[in-house]
N, C-alpha and C positions, 0 to 999 in steps of 0.2 A: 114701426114697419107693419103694414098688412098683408098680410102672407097672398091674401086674394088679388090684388094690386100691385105689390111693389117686389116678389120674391120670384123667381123662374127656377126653372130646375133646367140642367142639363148632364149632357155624358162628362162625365171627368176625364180629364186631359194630362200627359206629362208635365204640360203648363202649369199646373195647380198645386203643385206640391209645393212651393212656397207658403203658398195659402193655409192648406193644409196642418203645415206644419206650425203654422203662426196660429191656427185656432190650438191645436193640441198643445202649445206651448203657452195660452191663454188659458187652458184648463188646467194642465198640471203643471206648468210653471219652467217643463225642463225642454231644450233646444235637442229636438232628432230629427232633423232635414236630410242626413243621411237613410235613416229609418224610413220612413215617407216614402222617400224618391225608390229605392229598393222596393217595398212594398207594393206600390201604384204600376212599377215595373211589371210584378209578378202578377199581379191581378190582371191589369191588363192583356198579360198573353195565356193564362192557365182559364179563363171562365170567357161562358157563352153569353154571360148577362154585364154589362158595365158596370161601372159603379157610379155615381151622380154626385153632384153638386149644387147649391142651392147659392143663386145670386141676389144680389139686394142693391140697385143702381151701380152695376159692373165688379161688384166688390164679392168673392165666395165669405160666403158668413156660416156656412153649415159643409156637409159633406156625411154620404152613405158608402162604405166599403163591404162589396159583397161578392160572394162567388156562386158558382156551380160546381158539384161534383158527388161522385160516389162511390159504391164499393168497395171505400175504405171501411175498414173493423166490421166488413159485414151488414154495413146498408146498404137500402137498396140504390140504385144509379140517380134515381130522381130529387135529391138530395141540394137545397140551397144553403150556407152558410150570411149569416152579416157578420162582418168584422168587426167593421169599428164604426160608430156613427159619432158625428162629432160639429156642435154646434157652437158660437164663438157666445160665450158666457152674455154679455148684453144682451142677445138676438132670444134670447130663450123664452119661451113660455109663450111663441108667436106661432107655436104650429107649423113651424119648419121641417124640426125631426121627424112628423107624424106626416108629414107632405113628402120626408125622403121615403119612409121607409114604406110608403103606401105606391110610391111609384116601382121601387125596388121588387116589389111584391108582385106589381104587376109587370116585370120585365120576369122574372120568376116562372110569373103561371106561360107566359107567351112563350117558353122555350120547353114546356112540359115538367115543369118542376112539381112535384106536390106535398113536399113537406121543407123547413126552414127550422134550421137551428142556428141557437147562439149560446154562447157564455159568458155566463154576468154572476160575478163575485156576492154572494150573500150580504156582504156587507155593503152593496152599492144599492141601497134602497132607491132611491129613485131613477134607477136604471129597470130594476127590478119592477118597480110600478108600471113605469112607461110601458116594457115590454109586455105585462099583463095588459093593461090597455089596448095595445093592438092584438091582442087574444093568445097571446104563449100560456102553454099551462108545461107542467113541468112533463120532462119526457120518459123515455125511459133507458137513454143513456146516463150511464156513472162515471165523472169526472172522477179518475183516477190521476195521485200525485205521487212521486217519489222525488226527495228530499235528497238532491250527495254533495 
């Protein structure tokens, strides 16, 4: 697949949560269709920015989950999150993720966003990579956990 040719990005849809759930369930192996559909719910009515999809001859092979928002713990309003980005294991390595999250970015700055965070587990090295790639340096929020 050539990401220049054969890949489009669009808004994502209720429609898509099938999709969705069949790459997440291609990555980590476990069935949350109900998780999905709730989620893409809540996205779609709490944020000013969509979240996309990346197709490949009518079939979603990728997917960017993102929001807007702020004033939570004291940042400031202009504040973008990514959720979840999620590409179907074969499609990889084609410049999809880096096509989602560069359009993401620019739906971002079009709404007055000017800073993006995310969370990615130390031990997900090449999440971790990626993310530096598109230029994340570490911030200066502290993920805080409590254990009951």
């Amino acid at each position: 697949m050539d990401l220049a040719t054969g890949v489009k990005l669009r808004v994502l849809t209720p429609g898509d949560v099938d999709a969705i759930a069949a790459i997440d369930k291609a990555v980590i192996g476990k069935e949350r269709r109900d998780f999905w559909a709730t989620k893409v719910e809540h996205l779609s009515k709490a944020s000013a920015v969509p979240s996309l999809v990346a197709e490949c001859e009518g079939r979603v092979v990728g997917f960017i989950l993102g929001s807007s928002s702020g004033w939570e713990y004291g940042m400031s309003e202009s504040v973008g999150w990514i959720d979840t980005i999620g590409v179907l294991p074969e499609c990889r390595g084609k410049g999809i993720s880096r096509a989602l999250f560069e359009e993401m970015i620019s739906s971002f700055k079009k709404v007055g966003l000017d800073k993006i965070y995310v969370f990615v587990s130390w031990k997900k090295w090449d999440l971790l990579e990626f993310f530096e790639k598109m230029g994340f340096s570490r911030g200066d929020m502290i993920n805080l956990e409590l254990k009951i």
